[in-house]
C-alpha positions in Angstrom: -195.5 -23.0 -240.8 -199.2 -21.5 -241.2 -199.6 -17.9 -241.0 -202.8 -16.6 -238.9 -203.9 -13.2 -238.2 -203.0 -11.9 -234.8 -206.3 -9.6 -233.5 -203.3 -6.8 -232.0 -201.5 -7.3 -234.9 -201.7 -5.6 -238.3 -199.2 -8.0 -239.9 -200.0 -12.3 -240.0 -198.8 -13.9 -237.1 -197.3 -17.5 -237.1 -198.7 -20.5 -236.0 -196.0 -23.3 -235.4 -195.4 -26.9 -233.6 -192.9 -27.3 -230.9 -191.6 -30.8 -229.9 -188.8 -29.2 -227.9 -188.0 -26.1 -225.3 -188.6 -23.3 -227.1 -188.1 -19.0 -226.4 -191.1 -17.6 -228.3 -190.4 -15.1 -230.6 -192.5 -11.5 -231.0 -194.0 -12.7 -234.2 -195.0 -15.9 -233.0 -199.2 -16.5 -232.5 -200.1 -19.6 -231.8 -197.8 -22.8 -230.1 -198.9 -26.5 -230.3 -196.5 -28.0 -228.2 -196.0 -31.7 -228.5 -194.1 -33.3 -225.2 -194.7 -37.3 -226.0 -190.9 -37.4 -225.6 -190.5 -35.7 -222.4 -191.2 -32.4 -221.1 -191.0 -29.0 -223.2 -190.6 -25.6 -221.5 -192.2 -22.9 -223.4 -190.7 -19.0 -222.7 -193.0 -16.3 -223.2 -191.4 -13.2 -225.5 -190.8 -10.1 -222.8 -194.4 -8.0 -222.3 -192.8 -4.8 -224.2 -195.6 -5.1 -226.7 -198.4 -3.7 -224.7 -201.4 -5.8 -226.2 -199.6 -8.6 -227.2 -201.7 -12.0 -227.5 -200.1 -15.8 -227.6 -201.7 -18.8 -227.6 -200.2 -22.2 -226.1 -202.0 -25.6 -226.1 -200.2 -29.1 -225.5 -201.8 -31.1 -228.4 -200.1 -34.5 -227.4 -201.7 -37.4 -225.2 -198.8 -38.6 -223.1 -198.6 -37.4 -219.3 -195.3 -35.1 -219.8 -196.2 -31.5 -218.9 -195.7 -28.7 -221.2 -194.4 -26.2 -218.9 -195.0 -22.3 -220.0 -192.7 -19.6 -218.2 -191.9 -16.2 -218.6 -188.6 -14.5 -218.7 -187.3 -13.8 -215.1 -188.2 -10.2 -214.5 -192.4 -11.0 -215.7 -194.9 -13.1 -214.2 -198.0 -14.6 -215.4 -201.0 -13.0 -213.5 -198.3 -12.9 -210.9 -197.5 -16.5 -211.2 -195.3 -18.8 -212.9 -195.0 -21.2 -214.6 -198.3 -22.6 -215.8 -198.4 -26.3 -216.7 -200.6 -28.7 -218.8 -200.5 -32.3 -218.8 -203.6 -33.2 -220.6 -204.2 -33.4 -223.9 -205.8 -29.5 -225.8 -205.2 -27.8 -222.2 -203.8 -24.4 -223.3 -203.8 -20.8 -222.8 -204.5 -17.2 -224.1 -202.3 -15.1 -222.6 -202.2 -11.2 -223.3 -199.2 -8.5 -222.4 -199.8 -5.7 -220.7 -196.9 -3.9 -221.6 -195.1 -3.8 -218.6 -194.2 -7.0 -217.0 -197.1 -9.4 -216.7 -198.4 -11.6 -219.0 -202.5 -11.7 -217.9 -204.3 -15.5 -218.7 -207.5 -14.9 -220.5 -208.5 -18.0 -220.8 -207.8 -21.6 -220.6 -208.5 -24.6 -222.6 -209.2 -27.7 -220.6 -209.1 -31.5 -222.6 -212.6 -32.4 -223.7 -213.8 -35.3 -221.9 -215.2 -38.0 -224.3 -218.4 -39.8 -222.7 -220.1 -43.1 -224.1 
């Protein structure tokens, strides 16, 4: 497990690899999830940390989605659950304290040309 600074964060933040469901934790960063053995459900920690940023990216190239949710009284940007099901499509995601995780931006899979 790498440590990386978190910008909101005056302590390191950690950046880890998932192959399976996971409930993210408040000190977790960063979340490559890898679903080439079937589909992983990511849970976001609860929003209580006003600030907050996680980032989520599905770094596998099989078609089984990577599902991100929140806990059931939050939303994403008043939505859920996101989903990625190509490979490097992710998500910055920031709390706002309250109950909704806002996406600030999203990583799409680079498209190789020849």
């Amino acid at each position: 497990m790498s440590k990386v600074r978190n910008p909101s964060s005056t302590s390191g933040q950690t950046l880890i690899t998932k192959t399976v469901d996971y409930a993210m934790m408040l000190s977790d960063f960063a979340v490559y999830v890898d679903a080439a053995h079937g589909p992983v459900h990511i849970t976001l920690p609860e929003t209580s940390d006003k600030g907050m940023l996680v980032f989520i990216q599905k770094v596998d190239d099989s078609h089984n989605p990577v599902i991100v949710k929140c806990t059931e009284r939050e939303r994403i940007d008043g939505a859920t659950p996101l989903e990625a099901t190509s490979r490097w499509e992710g998500w910055m995601l920031v709390a706002d304290g309250v109950k909704t995780w806002g996406v600030i931006s999203r990583s799409f899979s680079a498209k190789r040309t020849t």
